[in-house]
N, C-alpha and C positions, 0 to 999 in steps of 0.2 A: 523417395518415390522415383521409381524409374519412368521414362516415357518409352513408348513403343509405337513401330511401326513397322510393316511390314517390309519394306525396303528402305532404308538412308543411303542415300549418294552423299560424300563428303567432297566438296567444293562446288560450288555456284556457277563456274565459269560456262564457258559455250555448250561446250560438252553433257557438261551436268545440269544445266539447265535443261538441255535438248532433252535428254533422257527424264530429267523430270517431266516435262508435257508430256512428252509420248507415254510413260506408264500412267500420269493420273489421268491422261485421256480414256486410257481402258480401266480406270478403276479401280485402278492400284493405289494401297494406302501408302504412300511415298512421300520422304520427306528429305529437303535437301540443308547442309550445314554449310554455311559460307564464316569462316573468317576473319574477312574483310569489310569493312563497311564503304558499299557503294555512293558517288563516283570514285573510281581509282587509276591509277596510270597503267597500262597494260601493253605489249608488245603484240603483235598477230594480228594490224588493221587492214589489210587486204583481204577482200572474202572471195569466193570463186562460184562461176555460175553451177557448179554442179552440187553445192551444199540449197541451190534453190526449191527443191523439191521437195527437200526435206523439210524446209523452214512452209513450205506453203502445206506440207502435211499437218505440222502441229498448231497452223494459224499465225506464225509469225510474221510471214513474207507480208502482212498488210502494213506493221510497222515500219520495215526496210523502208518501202516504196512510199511510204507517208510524206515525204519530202524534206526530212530529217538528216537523210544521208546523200552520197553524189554516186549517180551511177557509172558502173564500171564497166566497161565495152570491150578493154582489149586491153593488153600488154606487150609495151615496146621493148627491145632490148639494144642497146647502143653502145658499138665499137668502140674504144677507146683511140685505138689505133688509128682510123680510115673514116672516124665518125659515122659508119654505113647502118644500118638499123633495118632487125625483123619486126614484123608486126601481128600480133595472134591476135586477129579480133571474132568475135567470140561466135560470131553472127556464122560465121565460115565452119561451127564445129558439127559433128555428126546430129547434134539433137538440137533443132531448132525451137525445144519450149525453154533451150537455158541460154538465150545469148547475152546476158549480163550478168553483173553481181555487182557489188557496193564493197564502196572505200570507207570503211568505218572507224570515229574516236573509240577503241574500247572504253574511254569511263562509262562512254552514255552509251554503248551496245551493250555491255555485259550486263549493265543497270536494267535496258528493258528487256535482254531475254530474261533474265530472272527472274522478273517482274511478269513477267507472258508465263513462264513456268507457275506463277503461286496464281494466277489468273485460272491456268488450268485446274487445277486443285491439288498442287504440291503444297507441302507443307513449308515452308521456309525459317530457319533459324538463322537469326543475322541480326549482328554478328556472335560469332560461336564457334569456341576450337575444339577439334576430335584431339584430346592428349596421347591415348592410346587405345590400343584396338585389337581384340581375342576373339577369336574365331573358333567355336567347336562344329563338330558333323552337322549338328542340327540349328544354330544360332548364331547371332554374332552379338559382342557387349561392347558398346563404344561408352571409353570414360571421356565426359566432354565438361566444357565452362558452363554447362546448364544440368550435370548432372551425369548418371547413370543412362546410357539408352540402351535399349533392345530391338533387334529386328532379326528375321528369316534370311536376307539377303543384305550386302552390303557394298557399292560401288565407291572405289576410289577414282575420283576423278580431280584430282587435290594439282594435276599438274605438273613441273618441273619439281617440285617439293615428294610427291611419289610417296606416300605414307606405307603402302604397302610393299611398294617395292624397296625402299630404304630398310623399310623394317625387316622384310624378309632376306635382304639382301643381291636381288632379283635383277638389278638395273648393271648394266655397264658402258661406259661411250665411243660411242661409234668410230671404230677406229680410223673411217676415211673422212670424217666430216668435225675436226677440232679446228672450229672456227670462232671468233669473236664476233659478238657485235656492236658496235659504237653507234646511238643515234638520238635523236633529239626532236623536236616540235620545231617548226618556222613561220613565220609570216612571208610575206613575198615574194613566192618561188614564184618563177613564171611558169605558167600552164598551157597545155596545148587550147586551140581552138575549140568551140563547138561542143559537139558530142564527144568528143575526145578529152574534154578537159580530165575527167575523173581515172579515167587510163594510167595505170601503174608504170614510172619511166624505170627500167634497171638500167645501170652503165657498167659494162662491164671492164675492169681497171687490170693493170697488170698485176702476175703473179698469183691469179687465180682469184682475186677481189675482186670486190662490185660494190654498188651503190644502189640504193633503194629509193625513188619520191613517191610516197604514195598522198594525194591530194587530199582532202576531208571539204564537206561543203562550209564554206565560208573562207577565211582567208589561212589557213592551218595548213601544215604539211608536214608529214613526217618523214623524216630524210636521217638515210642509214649508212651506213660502209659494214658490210663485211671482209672479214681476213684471217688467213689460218694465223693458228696462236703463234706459229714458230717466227711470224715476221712480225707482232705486235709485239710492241716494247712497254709491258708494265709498266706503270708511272709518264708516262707520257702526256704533254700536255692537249688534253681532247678536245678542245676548241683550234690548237694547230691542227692536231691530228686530221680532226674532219676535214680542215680546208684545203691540210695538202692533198688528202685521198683523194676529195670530191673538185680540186682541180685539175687531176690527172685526165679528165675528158672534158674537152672543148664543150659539148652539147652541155653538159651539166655544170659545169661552171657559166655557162651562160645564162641556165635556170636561176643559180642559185647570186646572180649577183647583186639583185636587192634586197636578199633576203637576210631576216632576224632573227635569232632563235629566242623563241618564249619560253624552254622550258629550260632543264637542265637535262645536261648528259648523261644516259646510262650506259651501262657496261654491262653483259651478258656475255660469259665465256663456257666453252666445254659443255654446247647448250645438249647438241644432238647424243641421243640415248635408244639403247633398243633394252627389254627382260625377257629374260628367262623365258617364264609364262607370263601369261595375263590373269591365270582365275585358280580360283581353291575351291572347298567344297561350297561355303559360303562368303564368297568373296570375289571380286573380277575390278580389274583397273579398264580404264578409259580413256581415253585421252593421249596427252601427252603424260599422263602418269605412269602409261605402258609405253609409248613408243614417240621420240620425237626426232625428226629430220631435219635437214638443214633448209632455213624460210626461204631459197628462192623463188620457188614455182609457190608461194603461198600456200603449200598445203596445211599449215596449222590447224586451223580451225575445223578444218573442213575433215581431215580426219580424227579430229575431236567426235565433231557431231555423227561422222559416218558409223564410229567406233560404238556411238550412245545409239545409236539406231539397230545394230548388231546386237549391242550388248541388251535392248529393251527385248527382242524377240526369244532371247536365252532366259531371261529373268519372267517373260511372261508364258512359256513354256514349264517351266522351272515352278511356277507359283500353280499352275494346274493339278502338280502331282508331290508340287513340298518336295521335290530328290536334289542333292548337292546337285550343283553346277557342273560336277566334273562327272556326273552318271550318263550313261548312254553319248558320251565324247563332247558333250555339249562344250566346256570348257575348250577342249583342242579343238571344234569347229571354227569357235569365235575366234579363237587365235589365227589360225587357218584362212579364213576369209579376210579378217584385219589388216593382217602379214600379205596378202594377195597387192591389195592397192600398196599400201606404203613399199612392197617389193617395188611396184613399176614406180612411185616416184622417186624411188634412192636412183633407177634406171635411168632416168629421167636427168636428175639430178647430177650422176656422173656424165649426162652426155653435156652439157651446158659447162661442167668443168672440164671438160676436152678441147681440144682444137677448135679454132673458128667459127663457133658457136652459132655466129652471126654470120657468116657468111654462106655455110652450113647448110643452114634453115632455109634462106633464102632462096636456096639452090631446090631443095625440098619441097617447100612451098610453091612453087609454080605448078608442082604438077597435083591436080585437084584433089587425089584420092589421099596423096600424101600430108596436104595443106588440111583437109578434114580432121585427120587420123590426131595428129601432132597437134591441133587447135584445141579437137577432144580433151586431149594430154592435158594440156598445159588448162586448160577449162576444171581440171580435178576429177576428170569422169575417169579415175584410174581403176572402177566393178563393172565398168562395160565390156564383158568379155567378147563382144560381135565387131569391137575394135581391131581391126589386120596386125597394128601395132603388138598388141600380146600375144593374139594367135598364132604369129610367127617369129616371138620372141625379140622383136625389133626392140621392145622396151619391157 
């Protein structure tokens, strides 16, 4: 017996969770395949005030702010060198309805967007693996651990894992961002004051490295190093590793000097990926399963969900007249506009690996119009085309 429906998204995470609400809020018989069985350990705990709109469209933003998570105000950046430090706080960006976002554990975020998705009236399978997946003009057949499915449409939003795009062959890595990432759980970092507690610290270390705290409400922190592959030495002991990277800045070794690690260390290498395309007649990726950048400006998730927001208006377009994806350019629109933001944060991203980064900004910041623009930026609001920033190609 097959099951059917009219769209499956395969993976559960931010993304495909998002896009699930958003079609079973219009109506759509949608069903999402997760995997994994929830709580799980996940990378991408930093969220950004510009994915808040989004979450308050499908009803989620009631949970963030439930007092579950620590809110998020601003992002420091800190000198290695001169100890000197920018500050983007968020209050300062062009659109005064986003001046936060939350520092979240993925086990227990992905658990309730998920959970917020099957609330909306997504179908949810979990846990359950897509094995493989054929795609004709008119259908798609996913062979899964519960069986045969059928549906009209099909979204890969599977991830770093890329079903479609591995299968097709679609993906390849970004050739200016082969970075690693080493990081771990801690108990007592020390934390800024106040409203600032929950404020993302980077430190930025020599040779193009940095360091991640992002705080979680209660006594947790997750604390990162990144560094290009060419100076990470395979087999290396990652409990040195960390201590030497993350005492390379004064600020941060100050943070980190009561601190414990509770979890264990992972490893993530050769994370950043751009494909080909994103969509076929009946098929379209999402996420980081089309396109993934390097985590400093936090875009993760946030172009996860922006991607599932794009990707619901092609698919609920699409479902009016049953035509491929790829009829009247809908497929190269979504790519089109995707490619838009994630262009300015790679832009973004190479100016923070340039020169003086911090000191830079600083200089930038003073003056109002610029301190807006770049707060924007760094906020995730990378579809605000009335930003001076794009208009005039600064970013």
């Amino acid at each position: 017996m097959s099951l059917s429906h009219e769209v499956i998204i395969i993976g559960g995470g931010p993304g495909g969770s998002t896009l699930g609400s958003l079609l079973a809020k219009k109506g759509v018989d949608v069903a999402i395949i997760e995997r994994e069985v929830y709580p799980r350990f996940h990378i991408g705990e930093s969220l950004l005030p510009a994915t808040m709109p989004l979450y308050k469209e499908i009803g989620f933003y009631e949970t963030l702010k439930s007092g579950k998570y620590i809110d998020k105000y601003g992002a420091r950046f800190v000198d290695f060198k001169s100890q000197d430090e920018v500050y983007f706080g968020f209050r300062d960006g062009f659109n005064p309805d986003i001046p936060n976002a939350f520092e979240v554990e993925r086990s227990q975020f992905d658990r309730d967007i998920l959970n917020h998705a099957s609330l909306c009236g997504a179908k949810v399978y979990q846990p359950a693996r897509v094995k493989s997946a054929q795609c004709t003009k008119t259908q798609a057949t996913l062979q899964t651990t519960l069986g045969e499915m059928t549906c009209e449409y099909v979204i890969d939003a599977t991830g770093r894992d890329a079903l479609f795009g591995k299968q097709n062959k679609l993906r390849t890595a970004h050739p200016d961002l082969n970075n690693v990432a080493v990081f771990a759980h801690y108990t007592g970092v020390k934390r800024n004051p106040g409203l600032d507690e929950g404020d993302i610290t980077i430190g930025l270390l020599p040779n193009r490295a940095w360091t991640w705290l992002i705080p979680f409400k209660g006594e947790r922190t997750s604390v990162g190093v990144v560094c290009t592959s060419s100076i990470f030495k395979v087999g290396s002991d990652l409990e040195e590793y960390l201590h030497t990277m993350l005492s390379m800045s004064e600020r941060v070794k100050d943070m980190m000097k009561d601190a414990e690690r509770c979890t264990e260390i992972s490893v993530i290498s050769n994370y950043s990926h751009v494909s080909e395309t994103y969509c076929g007649d009946r098929w379209m990726m999402a996420g980081d399963a089309a396109v993934f950048l390097d985590p400093i400006f936090s875009s993760g998730v946030h172009v996860s969900c922006t991607s599932a927001k794009l990707a619901s208006e092609v698919i609920l377009k699409c479902l009016k007249d049953r035509l491929s994806i790829l009829d009247e350019d809908r497929g190269a629109r979504y790519k089109k506009e995707l490619d838009k933001g994630v262009s300015r944060f790679h832009n973004l991203i190479s100016l923070f690996y340039g020169d003086n980064f911090v000191q830079q900004m600083k200089k930038t910041l003073t003056l109002e119009n610029s301190r807006k623009a770049f707060t924007s930026a760094v906020a995730g609001d990378m579809w605000n085309d009335n930003n001076f920033l794009f208009q005039k190609n600064v970013l």
